[in-house]
LUMZASE-730151 format. One record per residue: z, y, x of N, C-alpha, C in turn; residue number from 0; chain. Coordinates in Angstrom, 3 decimals. Layout:
N
node nup = Z | nnorth = Y | neast = X | caup = Z | canorth = Y | caeast = X | cup = Z | cnorth = Y | ceast = X | n = NUM | chain = A
...
***
This chain:
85
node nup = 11.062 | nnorth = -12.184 | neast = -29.381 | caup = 11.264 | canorth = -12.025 | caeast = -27.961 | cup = 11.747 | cnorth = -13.352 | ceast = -27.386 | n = 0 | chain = A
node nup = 10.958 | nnorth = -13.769 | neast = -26.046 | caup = 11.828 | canorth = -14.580 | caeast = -25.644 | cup = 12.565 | cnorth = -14.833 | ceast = -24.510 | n = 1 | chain = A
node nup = 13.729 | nnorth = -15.515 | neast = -24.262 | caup = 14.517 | canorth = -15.260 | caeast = -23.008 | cup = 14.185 | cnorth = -16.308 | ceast = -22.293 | n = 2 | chain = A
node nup = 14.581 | nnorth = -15.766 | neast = -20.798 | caup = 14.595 | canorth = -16.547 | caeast = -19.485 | cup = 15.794 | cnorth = -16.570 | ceast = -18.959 | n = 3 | chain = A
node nup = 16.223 | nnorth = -17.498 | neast = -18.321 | caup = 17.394 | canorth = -17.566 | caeast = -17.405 | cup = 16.698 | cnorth = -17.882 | ceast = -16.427 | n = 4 | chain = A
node nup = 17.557 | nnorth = -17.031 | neast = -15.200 | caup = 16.876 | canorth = -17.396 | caeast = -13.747 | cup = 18.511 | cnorth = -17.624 | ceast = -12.912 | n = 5 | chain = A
node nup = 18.472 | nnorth = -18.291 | neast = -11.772 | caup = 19.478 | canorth = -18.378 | caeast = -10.948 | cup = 18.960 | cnorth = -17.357 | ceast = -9.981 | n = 6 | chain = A
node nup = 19.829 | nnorth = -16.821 | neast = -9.352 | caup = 19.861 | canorth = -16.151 | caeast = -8.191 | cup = 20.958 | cnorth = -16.552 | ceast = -7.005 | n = 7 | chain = A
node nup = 20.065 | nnorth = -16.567 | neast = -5.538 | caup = 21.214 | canorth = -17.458 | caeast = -4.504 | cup = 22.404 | cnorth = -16.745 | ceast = -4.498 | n = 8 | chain = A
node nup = 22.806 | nnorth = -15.408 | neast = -5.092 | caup = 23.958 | canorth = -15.230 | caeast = -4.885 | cup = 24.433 | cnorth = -13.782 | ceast = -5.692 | n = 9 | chain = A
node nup = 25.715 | nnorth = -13.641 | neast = -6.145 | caup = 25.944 | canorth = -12.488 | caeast = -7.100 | cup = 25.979 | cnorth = -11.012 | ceast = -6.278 | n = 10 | chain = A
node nup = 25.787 | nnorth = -10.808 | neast = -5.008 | caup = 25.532 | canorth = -9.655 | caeast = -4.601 | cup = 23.929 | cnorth = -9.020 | ceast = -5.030 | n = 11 | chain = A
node nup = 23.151 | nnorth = -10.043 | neast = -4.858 | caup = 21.770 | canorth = -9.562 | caeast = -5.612 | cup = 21.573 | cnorth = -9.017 | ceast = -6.954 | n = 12 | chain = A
node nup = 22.240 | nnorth = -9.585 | neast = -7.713 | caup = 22.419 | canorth = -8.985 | caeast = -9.587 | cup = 23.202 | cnorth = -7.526 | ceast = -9.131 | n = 13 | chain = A
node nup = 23.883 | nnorth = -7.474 | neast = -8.251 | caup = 24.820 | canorth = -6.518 | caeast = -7.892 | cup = 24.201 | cnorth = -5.222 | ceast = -7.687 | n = 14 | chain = A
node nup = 23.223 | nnorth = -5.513 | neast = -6.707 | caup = 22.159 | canorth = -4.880 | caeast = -6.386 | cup = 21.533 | cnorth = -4.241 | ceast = -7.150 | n = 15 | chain = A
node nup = 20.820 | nnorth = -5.441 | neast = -7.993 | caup = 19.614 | canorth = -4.901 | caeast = -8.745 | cup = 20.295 | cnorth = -4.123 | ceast = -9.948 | n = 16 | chain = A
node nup = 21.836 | nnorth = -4.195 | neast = -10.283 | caup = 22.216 | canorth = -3.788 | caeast = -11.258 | cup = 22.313 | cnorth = -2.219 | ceast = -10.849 | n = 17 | chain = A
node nup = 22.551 | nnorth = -1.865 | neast = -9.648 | caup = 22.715 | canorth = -0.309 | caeast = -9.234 | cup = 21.202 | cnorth = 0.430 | ceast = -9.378 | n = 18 | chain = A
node nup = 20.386 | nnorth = -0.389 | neast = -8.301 | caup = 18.884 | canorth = 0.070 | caeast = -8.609 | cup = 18.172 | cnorth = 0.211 | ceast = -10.435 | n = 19 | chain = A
node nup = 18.489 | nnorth = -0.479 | neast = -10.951 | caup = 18.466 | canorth = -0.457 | caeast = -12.411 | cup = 18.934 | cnorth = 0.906 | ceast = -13.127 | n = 20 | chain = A
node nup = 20.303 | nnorth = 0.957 | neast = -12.531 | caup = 21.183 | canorth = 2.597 | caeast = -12.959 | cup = 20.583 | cnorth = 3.575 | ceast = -12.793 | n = 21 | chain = A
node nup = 20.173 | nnorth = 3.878 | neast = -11.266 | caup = 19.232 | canorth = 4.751 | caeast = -10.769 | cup = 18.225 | cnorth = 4.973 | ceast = -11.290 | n = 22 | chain = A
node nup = 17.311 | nnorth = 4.311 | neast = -11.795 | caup = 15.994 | canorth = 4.089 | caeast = -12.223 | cup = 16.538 | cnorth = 4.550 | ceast = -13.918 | n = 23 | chain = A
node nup = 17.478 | nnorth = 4.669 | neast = -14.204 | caup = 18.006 | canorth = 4.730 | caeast = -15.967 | cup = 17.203 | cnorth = 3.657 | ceast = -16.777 | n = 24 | chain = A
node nup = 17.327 | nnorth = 2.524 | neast = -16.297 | caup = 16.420 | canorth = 1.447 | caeast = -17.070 | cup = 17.395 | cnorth = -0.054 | ceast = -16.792 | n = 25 | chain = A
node nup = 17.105 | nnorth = -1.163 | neast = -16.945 | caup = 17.979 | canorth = -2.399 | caeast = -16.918 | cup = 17.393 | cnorth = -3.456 | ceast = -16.145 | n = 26 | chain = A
node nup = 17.929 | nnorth = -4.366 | neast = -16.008 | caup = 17.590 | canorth = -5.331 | caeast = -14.766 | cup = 16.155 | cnorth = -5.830 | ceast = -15.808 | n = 27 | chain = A
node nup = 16.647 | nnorth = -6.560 | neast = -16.945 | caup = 15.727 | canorth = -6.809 | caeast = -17.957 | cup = 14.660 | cnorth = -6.242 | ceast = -18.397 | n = 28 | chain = A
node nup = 14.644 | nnorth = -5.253 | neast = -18.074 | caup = 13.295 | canorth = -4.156 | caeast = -18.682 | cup = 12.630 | cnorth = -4.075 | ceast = -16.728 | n = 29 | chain = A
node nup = 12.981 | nnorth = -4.317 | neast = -15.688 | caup = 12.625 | canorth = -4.183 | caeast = -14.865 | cup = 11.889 | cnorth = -5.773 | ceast = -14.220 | n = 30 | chain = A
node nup = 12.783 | nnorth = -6.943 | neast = -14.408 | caup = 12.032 | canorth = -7.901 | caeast = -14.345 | cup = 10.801 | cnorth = -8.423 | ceast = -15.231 | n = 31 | chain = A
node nup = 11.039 | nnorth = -7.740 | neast = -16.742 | caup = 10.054 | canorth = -7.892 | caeast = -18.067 | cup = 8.799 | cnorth = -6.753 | ceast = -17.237 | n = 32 | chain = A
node nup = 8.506 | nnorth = -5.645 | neast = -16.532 | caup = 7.875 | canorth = -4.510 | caeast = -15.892 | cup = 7.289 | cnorth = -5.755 | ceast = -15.062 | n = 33 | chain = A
node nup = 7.827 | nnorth = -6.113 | neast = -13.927 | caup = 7.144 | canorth = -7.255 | caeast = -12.801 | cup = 6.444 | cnorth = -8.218 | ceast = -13.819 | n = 34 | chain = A
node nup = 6.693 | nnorth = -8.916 | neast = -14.459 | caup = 5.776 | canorth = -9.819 | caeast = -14.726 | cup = 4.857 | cnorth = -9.515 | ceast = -15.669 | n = 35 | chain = A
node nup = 4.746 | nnorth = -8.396 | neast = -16.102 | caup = 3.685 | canorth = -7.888 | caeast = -17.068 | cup = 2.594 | cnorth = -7.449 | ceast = -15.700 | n = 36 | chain = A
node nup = 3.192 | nnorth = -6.642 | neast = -14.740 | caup = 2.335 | canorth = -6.363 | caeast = -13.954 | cup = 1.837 | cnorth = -7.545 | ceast = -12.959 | n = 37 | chain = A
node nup = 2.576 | nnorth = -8.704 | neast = -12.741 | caup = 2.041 | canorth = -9.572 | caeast = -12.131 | cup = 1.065 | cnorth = -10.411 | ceast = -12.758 | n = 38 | chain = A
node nup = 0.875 | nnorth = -10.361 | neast = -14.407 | caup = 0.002 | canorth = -11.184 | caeast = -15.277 | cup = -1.434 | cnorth = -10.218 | ceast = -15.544 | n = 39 | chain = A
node nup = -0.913 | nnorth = -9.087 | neast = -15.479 | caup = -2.350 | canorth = -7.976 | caeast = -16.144 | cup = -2.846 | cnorth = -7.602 | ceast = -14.569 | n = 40 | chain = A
node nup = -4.357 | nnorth = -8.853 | neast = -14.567 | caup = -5.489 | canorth = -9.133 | caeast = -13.712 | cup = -6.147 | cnorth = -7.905 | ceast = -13.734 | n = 41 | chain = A
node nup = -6.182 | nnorth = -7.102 | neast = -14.844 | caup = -7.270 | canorth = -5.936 | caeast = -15.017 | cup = -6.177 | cnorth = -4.917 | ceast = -14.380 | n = 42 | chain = A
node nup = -5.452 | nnorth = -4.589 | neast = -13.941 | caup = -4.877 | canorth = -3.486 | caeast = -13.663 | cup = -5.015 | cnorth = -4.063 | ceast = -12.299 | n = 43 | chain = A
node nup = -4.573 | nnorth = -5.143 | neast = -11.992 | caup = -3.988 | canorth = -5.737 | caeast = -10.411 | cup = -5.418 | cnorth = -5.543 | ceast = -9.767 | n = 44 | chain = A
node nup = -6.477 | nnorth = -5.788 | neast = -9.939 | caup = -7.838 | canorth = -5.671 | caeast = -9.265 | cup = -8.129 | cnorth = -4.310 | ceast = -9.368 | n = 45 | chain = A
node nup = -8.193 | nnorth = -3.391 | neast = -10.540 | caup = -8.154 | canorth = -1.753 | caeast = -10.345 | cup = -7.213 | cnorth = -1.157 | ceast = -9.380 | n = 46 | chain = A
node nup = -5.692 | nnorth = -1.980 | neast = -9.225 | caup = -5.084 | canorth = -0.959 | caeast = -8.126 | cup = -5.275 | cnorth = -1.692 | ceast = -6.696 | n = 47 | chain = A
node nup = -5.462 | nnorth = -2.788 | neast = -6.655 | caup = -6.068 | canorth = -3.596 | caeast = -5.416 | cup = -7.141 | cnorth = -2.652 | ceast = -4.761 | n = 48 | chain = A
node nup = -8.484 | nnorth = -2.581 | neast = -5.343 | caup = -9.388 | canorth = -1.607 | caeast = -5.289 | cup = -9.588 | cnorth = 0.172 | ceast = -4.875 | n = 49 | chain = A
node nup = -8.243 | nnorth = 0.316 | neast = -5.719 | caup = -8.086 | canorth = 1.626 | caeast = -5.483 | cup = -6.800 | cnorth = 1.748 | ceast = -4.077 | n = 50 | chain = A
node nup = -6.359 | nnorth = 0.541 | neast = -3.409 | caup = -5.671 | canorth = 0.839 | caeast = -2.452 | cup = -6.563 | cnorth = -0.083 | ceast = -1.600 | n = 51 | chain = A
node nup = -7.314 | nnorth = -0.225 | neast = -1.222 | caup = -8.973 | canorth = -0.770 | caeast = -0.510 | cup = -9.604 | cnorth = 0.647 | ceast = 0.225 | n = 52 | chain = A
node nup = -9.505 | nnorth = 1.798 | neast = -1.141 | caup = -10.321 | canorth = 3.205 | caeast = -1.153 | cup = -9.245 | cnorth = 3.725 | ceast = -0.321 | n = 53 | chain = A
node nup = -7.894 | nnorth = 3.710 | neast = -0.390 | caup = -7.476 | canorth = 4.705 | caeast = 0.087 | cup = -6.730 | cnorth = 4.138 | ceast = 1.493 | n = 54 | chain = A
node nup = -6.784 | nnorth = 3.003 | neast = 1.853 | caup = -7.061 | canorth = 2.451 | caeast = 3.279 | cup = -7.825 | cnorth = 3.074 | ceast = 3.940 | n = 55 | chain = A
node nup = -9.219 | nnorth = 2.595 | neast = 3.364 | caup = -10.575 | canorth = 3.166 | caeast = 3.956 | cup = -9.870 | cnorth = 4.707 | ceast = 4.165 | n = 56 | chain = A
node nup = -10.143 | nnorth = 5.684 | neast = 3.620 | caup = -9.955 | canorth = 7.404 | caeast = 3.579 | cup = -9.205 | cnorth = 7.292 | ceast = 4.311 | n = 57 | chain = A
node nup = -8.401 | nnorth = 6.831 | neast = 4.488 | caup = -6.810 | canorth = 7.051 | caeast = 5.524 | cup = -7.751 | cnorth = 6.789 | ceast = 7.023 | n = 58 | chain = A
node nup = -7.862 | nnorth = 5.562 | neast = 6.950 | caup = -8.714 | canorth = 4.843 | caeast = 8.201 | cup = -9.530 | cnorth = 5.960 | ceast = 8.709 | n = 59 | chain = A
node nup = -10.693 | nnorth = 6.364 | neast = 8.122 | caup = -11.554 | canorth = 8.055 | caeast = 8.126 | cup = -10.885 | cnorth = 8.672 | ceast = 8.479 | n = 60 | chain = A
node nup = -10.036 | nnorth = 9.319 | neast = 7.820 | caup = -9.420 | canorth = 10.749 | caeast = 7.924 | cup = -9.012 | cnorth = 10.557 | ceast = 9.526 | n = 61 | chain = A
node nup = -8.225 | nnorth = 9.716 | neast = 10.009 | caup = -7.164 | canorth = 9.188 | caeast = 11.526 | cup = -8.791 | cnorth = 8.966 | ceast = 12.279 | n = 62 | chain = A
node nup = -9.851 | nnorth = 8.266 | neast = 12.480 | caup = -10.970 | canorth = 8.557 | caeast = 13.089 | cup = -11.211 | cnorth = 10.126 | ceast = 13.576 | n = 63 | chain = A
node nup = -11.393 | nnorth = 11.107 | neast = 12.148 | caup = -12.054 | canorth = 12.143 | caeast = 12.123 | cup = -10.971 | cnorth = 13.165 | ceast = 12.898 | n = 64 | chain = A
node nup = -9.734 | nnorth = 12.869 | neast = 12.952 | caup = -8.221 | canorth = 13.870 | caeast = 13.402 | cup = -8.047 | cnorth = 13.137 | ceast = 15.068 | n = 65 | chain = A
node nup = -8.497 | nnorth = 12.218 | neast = 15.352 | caup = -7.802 | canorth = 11.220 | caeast = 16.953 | cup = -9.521 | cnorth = 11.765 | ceast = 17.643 | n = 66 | chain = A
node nup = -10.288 | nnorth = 11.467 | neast = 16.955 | caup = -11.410 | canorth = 12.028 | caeast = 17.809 | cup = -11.637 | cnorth = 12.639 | ceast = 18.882 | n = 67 | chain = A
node nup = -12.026 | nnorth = 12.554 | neast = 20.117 | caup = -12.234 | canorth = 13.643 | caeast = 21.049 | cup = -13.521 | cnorth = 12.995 | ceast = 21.463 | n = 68 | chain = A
node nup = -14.325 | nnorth = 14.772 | neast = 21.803 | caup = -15.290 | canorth = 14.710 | caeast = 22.927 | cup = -15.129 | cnorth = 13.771 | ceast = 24.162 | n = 69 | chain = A
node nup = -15.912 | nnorth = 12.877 | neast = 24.705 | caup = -15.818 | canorth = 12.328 | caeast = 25.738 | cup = -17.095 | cnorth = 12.682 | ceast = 27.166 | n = 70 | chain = A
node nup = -16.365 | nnorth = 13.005 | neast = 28.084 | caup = -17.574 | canorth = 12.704 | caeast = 29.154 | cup = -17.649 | cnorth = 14.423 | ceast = 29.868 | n = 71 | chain = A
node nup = -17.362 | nnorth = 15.345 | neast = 28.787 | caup = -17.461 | canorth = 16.771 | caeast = 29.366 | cup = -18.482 | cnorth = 17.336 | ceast = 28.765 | n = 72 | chain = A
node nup = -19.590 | nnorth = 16.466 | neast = 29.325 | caup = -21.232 | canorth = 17.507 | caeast = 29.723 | cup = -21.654 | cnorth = 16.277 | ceast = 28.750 | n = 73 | chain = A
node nup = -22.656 | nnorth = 17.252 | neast = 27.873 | caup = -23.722 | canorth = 15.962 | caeast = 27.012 | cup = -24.533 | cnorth = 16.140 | ceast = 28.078 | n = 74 | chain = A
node nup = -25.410 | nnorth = 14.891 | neast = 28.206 | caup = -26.467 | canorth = 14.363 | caeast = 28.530 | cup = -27.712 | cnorth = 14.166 | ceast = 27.971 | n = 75 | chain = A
node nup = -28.925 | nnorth = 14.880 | neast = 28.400 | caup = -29.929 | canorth = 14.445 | caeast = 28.138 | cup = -30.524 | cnorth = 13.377 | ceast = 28.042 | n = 76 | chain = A
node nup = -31.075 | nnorth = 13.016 | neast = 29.316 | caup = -31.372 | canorth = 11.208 | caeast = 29.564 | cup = -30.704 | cnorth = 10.744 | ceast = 30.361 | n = 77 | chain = A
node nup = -31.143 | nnorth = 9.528 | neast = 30.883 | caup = -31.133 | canorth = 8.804 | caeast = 31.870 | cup = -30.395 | cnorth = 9.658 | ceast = 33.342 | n = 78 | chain = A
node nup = -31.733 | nnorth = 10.311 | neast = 33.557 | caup = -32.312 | canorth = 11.128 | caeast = 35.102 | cup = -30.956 | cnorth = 12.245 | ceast = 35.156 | n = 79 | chain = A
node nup = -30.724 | nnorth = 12.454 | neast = 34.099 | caup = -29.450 | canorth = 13.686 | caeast = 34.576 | cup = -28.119 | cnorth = 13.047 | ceast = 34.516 | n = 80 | chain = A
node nup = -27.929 | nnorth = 11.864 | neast = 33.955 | caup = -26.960 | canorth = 11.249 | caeast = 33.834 | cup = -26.257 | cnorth = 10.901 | ceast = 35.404 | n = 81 | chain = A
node nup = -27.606 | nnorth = 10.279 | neast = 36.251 | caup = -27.736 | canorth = 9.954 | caeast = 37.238 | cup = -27.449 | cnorth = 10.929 | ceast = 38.698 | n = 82 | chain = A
node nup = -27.949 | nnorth = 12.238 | neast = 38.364 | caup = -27.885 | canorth = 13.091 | caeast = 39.413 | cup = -26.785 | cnorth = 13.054 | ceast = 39.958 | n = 83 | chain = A
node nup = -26.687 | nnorth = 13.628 | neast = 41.407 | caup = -25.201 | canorth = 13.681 | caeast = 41.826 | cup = -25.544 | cnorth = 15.087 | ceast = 42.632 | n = 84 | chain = A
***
């Protein structure tokens, strides 16, 4: 295994991440070692890139298909009835 030392601008952040860590029942270390596995593995990062592309899109759809309204009242045939008064 090998170690990293990182600075951080200030000890309220370790502070932080040390509570979020608790919560999570896991360690700052197993959580920064989590980020950079996921920031290095290209094959996952382009599968969930992709798969949050899809579910933009669907979202985008779905809010089209739900905000939608009829406009105008009366469909129209052509031109000539459009026109009548």
């Amino acid at each position: 295994m090998t170690s990293l030392t990182i600075q951080l601008p200030n000890d309220g952040l370790l502070e932080k991440a040390v509570r979020v860590a608790r919560e999570q029942k896991t360690s700052v270390d197993a959580m920064i070692s989590g980020f950079l596995v996921s920031l290095t593995d290209t094959s996952t990062t382009e599968e969930s890139e992709q798969q949050r592309r899809d579910k933009l899109a669907a979202d985008i759809q779905e809010t089209f298909r739900t905000l939608s309204r009829p406009m105008g009242g009366k469909g129209y045939v052509n031109r000539d009835e459009l026109y009548e008064r």
